[in-house]
N, C-alpha and C positions, 0 to 999 in steps of 0.2 A: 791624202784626203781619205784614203779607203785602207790603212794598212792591214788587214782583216786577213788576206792571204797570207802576207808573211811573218802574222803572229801565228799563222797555222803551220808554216816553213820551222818557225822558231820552235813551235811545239814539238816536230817530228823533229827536228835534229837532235833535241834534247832525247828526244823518247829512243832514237839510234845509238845517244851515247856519245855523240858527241861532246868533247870536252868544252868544261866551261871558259868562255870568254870566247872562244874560234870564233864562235858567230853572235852578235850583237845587234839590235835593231832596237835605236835610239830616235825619239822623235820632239824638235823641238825648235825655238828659236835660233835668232843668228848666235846669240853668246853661246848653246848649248853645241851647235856647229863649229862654232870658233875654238871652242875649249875642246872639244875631242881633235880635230884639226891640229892645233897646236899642241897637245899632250906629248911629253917625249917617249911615252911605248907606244902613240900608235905611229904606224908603220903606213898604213894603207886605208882609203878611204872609197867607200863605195857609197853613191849617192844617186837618188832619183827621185826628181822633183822637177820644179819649173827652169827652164833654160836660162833664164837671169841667175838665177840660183845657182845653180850648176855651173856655169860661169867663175860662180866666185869664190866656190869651193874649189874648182880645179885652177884657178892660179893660187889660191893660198896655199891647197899641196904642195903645188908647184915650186911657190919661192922656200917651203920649209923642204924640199926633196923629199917628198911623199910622193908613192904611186899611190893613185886616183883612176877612178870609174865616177862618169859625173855623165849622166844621160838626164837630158836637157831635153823637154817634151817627151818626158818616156812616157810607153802608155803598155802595159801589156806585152811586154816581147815576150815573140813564139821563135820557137828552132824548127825547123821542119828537118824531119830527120829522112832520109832516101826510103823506108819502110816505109811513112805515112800514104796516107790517102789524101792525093794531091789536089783533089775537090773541092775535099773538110775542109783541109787545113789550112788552103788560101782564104777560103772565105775567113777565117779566124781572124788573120793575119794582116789582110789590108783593113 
């Protein structure tokens, strides 16, 4: 709904130098889901959207033997790292 960050993720990788294709950020229906899913080079699927969704991305990996990341109500994950400020960062966080 909001991909805004990680077309700004997408921009700095690029600007790092990162080679083309590593990182992709595809957004679209179930065919355009279904077709990178089934594609015979991809390899690996990382997905975050609604838990129905995610759902049926991670058994389709599944029965093609694709490793999958499918977070399912994701909203914003934070890492809190042992330096942080354990205050800030919870408030972020829940």
């Amino acid at each position: 709904k909001v991909p805004l960050t990680m077309r700004r993720v997408a921009a700095l990788m690029e600007q790092a130098g990162i080679p083309h294709g590593i990182f992709q950020m595809i957004q679209g229906t179930k065919d355009a889901v279904n077709a990178i899913i089934d594609h015979p080079q991809v390899r690996a699927v990382t997905f975050v959207g609604s838990s129905p969704v995610a759902k049926l991305v991670a058994n389709r990996c599944r029965a093609l033997d694709k490793r999958c990341t499918a977070l399912g109500g994701a909203k914003n994950h934070l890492i809190a790292l042992p330096d942080c400020e354990v205050d800030g960062a919870s408030s972020d966080i829940t």
